[in-house]
C-alpha positions in Angstrom: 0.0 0.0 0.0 1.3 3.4 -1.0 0.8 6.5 0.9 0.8 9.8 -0.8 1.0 13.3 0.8 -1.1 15.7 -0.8 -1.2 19.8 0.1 -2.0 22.6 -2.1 1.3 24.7 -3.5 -0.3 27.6 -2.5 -1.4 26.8 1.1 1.1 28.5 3.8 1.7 28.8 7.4 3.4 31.8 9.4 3.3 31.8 13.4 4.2 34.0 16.2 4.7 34.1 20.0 4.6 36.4 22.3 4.5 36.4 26.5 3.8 38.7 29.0 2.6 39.5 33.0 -0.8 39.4 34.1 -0.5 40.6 37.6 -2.9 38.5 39.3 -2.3 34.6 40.4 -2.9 32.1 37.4 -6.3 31.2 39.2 -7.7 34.3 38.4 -5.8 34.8 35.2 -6.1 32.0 33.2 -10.0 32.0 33.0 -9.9 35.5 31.4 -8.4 33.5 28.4 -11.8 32.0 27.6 -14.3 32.9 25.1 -16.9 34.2 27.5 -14.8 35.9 30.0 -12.6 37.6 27.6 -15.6 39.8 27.0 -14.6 41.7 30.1 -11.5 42.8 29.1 -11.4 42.9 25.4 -13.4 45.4 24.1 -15.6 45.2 20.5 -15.5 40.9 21.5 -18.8 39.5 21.2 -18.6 35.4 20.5 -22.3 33.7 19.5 -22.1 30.5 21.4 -23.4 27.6 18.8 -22.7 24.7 21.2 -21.4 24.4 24.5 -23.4 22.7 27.6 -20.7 25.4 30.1 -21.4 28.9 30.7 -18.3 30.0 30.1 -15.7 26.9 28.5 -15.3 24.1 28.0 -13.1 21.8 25.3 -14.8 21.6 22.2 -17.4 24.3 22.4 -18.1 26.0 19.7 -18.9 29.7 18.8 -18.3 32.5 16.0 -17.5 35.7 15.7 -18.2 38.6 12.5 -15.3 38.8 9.9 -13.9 42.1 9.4 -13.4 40.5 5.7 -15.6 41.3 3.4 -14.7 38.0 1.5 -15.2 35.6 5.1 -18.4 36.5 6.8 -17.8 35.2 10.0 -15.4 33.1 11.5 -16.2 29.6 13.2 -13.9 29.0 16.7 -13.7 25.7 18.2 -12.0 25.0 21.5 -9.9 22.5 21.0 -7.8 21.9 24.0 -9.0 22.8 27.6 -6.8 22.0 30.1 -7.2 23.9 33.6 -4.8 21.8 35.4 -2.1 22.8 32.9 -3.6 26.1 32.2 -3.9 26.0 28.6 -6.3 26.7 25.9 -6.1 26.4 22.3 -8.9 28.0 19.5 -9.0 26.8 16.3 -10.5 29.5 13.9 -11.8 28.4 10.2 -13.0 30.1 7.3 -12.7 28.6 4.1 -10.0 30.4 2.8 -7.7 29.8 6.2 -7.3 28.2 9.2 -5.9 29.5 12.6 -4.3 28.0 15.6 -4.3 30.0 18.7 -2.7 28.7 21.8 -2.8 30.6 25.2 -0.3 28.9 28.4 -0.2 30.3 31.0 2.3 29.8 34.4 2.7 31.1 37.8 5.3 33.4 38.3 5.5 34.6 42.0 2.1 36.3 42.4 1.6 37.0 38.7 0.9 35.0 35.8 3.4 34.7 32.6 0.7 34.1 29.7 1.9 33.0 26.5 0.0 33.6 23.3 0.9 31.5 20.0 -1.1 32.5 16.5 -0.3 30.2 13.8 -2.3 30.9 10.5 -2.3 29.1 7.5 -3.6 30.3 4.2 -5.3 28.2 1.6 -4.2 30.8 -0.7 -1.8 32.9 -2.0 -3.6 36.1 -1.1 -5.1 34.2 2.2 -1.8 33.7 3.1 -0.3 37.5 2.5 -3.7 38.3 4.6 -2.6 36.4 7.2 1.0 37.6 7.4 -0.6 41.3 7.4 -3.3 40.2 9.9 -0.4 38.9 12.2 1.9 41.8 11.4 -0.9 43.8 12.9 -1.7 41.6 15.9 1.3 41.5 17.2 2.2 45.2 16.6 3.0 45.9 20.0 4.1 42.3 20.8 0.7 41.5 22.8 1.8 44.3 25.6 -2.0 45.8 24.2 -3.2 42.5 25.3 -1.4 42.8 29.4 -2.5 46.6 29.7 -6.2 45.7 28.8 -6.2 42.6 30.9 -4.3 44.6 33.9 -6.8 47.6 33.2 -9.4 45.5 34.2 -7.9 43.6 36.6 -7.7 47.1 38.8 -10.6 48.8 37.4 -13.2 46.2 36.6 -13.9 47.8 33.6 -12.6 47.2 30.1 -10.4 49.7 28.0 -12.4 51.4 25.6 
């Protein structure tokens, strides 16, 4: 029997990384990663829940969000990892022009939290690909730290930042 590996030419993946300090214990800090909870801190997030039997997460729920796209109207998330004893999550994203991985770990560190955030896109084609690159060239402008000061914002405010 002969096994073949087929992918598309024109399909292509690019990833990035970034960590940085939530200042509260990983307790508190890790379930601000979910899809329902991130509401509080993230401003303009508003997930439609299609299937999930947990308020807030649980692994493989799923749920969408709009496209800012005008080619993808919406993009479908799954959960698939949830691990609170480890303190990871992992989304994956689909439209039908691209794929996304996105990966959140987080660990103690002393009375704060080091989270670590992992995008990995692939494009199904050429110009889903150069989106992506742009979309993660954008993303990670500021290297996440947008990401800590809104999640620390609310952490001392309670409220998000507009």
């Amino acid at each position: 029997m002969m096994i073949t590996e087929t992918y598309s030419q024109s399909a292509k993946r690019i990833q990035r990384s970034a960590s940085f300090i939530v200042n509260t214990n990983i307790e508190k800090a890790f379930p601000l990663f979910g899809p329902i909870r991130e509401k509080d801190w993230c401003a303009g997030w508003e997930p439609t829940i299609i299937y999930s039997k947990h308020p807030e997460v649980e692994q493989h729920m799923i749920f969408k969000t709009p496209s800012s796209d005008p080619k993808e109207r919406e993009y479908l998330w799954v959960v698939t990892q949830y691990d609170q004893k480890e303190y990871l999550i992992e989304y994956t994203v689909y439209t039908q022009l691209r794929i996304w991985f996105i990966t959140v770990a987080c660990a103690s560190q002393d009375n704060a939290t080091l989270a670590t955030v992992t995008y990995c896109y692939t494009g199904f084609t050429e110009e889903s690909a150069c989106g992506n690159e742009a979309a993660l060239n954008k993303m990670f402008a500021h290297n996440l730290n947008d990401w800590a000061e809104a999640i620390n914002f609310y952490l001392t405010t309670g409220k998000r930042l507009e």
